[in-house]
N, C-alpha and C positions, 0 to 999 in steps of 0.2 A: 178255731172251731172245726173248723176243716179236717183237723190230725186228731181230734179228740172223736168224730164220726169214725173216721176208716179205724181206728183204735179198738172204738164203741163195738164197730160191725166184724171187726179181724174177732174180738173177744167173744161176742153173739155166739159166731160159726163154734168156735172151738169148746163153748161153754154149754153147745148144745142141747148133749145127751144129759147134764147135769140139769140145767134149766129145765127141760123138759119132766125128770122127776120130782124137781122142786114144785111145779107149779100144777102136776099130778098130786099131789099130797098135800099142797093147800087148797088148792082146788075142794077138795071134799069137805074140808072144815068150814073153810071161809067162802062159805056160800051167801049169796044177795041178800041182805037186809037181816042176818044173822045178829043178833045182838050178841054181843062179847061179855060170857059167864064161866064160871070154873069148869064148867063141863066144856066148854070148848078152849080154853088155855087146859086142860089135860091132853086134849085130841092133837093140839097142835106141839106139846111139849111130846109127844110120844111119835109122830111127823118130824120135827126137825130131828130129835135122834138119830131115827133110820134115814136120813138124807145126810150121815157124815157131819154134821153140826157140832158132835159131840156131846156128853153127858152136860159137864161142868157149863162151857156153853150155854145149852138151851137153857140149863136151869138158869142162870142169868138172866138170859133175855125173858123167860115167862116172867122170872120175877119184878122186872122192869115192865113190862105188858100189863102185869097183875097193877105194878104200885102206877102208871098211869089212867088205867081205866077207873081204880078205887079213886084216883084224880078230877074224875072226871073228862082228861084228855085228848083219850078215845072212848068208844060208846059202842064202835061195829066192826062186823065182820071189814067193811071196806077201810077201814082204819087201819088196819093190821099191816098191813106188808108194806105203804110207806112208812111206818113205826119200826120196821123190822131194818128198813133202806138204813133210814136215817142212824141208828144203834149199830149197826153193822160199821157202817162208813168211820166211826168213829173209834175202834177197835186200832184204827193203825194211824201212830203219830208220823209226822211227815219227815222226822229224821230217823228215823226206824229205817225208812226205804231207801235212802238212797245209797250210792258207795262211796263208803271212807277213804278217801283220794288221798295220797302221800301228800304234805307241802311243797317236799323237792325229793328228787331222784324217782324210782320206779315205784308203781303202787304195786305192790304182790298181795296176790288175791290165788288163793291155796282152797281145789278144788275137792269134796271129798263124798263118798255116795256109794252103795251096793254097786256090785256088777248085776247090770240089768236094769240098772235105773233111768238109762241114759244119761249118764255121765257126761262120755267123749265127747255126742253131740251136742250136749249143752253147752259144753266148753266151747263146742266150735261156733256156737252160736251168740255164746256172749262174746269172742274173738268178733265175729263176724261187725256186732255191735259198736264194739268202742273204735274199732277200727274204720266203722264209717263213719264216726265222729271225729275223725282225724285223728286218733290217739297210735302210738306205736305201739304195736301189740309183740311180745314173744310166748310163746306156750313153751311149756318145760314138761319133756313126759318121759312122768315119772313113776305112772305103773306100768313099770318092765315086768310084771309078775305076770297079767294075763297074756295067753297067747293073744300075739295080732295090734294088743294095745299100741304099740307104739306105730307098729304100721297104720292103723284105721288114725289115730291121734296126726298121722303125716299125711295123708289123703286130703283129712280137712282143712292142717295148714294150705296146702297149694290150693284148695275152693276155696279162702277165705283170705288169699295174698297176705299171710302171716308168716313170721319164723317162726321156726321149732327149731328146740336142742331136744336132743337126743342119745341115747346109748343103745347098745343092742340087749337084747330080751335078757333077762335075771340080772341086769347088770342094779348095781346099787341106788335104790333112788336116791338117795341121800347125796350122793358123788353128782346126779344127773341135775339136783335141785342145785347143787353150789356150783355147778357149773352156767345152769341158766341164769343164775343171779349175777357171777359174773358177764356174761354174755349180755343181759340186760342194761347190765352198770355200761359196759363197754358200747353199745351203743345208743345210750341214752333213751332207752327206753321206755315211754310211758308208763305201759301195765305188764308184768309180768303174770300171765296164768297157771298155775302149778296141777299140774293132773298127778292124782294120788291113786293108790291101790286100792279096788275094790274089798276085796277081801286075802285075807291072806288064811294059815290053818286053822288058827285062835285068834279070838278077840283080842287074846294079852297082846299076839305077836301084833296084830293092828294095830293097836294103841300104840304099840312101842315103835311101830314105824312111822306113826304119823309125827308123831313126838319128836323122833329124830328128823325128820324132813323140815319140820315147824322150827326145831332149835339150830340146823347148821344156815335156815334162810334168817334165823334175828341173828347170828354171829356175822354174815354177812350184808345184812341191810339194817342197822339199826329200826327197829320201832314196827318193822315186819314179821309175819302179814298182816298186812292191813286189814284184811278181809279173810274169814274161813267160809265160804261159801258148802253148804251141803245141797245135791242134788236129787231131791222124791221124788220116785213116782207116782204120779197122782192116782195110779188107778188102784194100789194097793191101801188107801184107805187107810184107817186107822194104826195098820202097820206100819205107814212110814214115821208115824211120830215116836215109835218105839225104835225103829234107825235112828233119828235125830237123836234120842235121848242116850244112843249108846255113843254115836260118832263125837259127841260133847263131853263123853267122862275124857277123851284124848286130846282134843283141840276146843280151843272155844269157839263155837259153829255161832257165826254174827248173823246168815241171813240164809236164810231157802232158797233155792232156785226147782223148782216145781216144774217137771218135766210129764207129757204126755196129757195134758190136762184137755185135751182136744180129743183125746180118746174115753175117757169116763164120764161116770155119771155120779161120779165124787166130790163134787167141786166143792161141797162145803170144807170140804177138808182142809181147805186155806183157813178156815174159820175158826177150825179145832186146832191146829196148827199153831197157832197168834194166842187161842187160850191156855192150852194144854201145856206147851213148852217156851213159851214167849220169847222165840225167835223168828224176825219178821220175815215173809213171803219179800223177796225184792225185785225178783224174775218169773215167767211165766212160761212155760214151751207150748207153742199150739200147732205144732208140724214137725216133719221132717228135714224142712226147707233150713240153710243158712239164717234169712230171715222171720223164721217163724219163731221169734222172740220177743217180749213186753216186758218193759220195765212195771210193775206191780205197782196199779193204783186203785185204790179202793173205792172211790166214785165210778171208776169205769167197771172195776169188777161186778158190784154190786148192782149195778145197773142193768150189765150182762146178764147175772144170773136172775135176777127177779123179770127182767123185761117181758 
């Protein structure tokens, strides 16, 4: 109970700006002793839209709101937003979220996301993470393409007492990934992290690098990666689902990790996320900090943003 509060209250803070719009904009509909009629499932379907909820979304949930009140289930404005809890909560199966862990030898979990998205720090965040779980962590970095990349990607190894392999800037990622996978095998290590190239001149030439990074890690780790982890940022809104949908024609992106969510006031956007392209949210960024990371639970999210 105790980890599920500080959880609760870490999520509060960082969900703030979000909460705060959300509950501006029901606020006006779902006023005191309001009875629940199509005029007000219009008000509030036209409310969650502009709160990042997305199109396809809302209309869902009014449609569910609609077929419980015709129910008789709810009745009022006070109905609504534990109706909204409970429908929400329910959007993410519980093996959606978690990480697809190797049986034996290293889990490699292939990191992929705009420059700008906060990427690097994500990566060193989830480092940060499994590593305090006792897990042996190595990062492999492997966008040599942006200036710095590799140096900022070493900074965080030494904050976060991890290995890095490495090569020097434009060197091959492809050469950098098979050599961390050795490196990993070599010392038996837990999880392998693979940091990829923001962007490169063309989309094609993207694809084509991820591709090749993706194919020389299954030639040397059978059944890998296990993970294609993609990193949003949360504050771009509807735009990050169109990253998602282009970073998946190249890899099969298994899970989100959602970056910056402590700065917007987007938060539904986990929501549109889960409907729009149904790959789950599994991580959360609410900082700058090594530890300003959550694993993605829907009862606590939900909680967060409605409380």
């Amino acid at each position: 109970m105790a980890f599920f509060s500080k959880t609760l209250d870490k999520l509060k803070n960082g969900l703030a700006k979000s909460r705060k719009k959300i509950s501006d904009s029901l606020t006006t509909v779902l006023t005191l002793g309001r009875k629940i009629d199509e005029e007000l499932l219009e008000e509030l379907e036209e409310k969650l839209i502009s709160d990042d909820i997305g199109v396809e979304t809302t209309l869902q949930i009014i449609e569910d709101l609609r077929a419980a009140w015709k129910e008789r289930k709810i009745s009022s404005a006070e109905d609504v937003v534990p109706f909204l809890k409970q429908e929400l909560i329910e959007y993410w199966p519980q093996c959606d979220r978690e990480l697809n862990f190797a049986e034996s030898g290293p889990t490699v979990v292939m990191v992929t996301g705009v420059n700008g998205s906060g990427k690097t720090t994500s990566i060193a965040k989830l480092a940060y993470l499994l590593s305090s779980q006792g897990k042996e962590v190595v990062l492999a970095a492997c966008d040599t393409f942006r200036a710095a990349a590799v140096e900022q990607l070493s900074i965080w190894s030494q904050r976060t007492g991890v290995q890095i392999v490495k090569h020097q800037q434009n060197s091959d990622p492809a050469a950098v990934a098979f050599d961390a996978c050795e490196a990993a095998l070599a010392r038996k290590a837990d999880v392998l992290l693979v940091d990829t190239a923001g962007r490169l001149h063309t989309q094609k030439n993207l694809m084509m690098e991820l591709s090749k990074i993706r194919n020389v890690i299954t030639r040397k780790i059978p059944d890998a990666p296990h993970e294609v982890l993609q990193v949003l940022d949360a504050t771009t809104g509807q735009n990050a689902i169109n990253q998602a949908k282009m970073f998946s024609e190249a890899v099969d992106v298994t899970g989100i990790m959602l970056a910056k969510l402590d700065g917007t006031a987007k938060g539904g956007i986990v929501v549109a996320i889960r409907n729009q392209i149904n790959i789950p949210v599994k991580f959360v960024g609410l900082g700058e900090k090594p530890e300003d990371i959550e694993p993605f639970d829907p009862e606590t999210f939900v909680e967060a943003l409605f409380s």
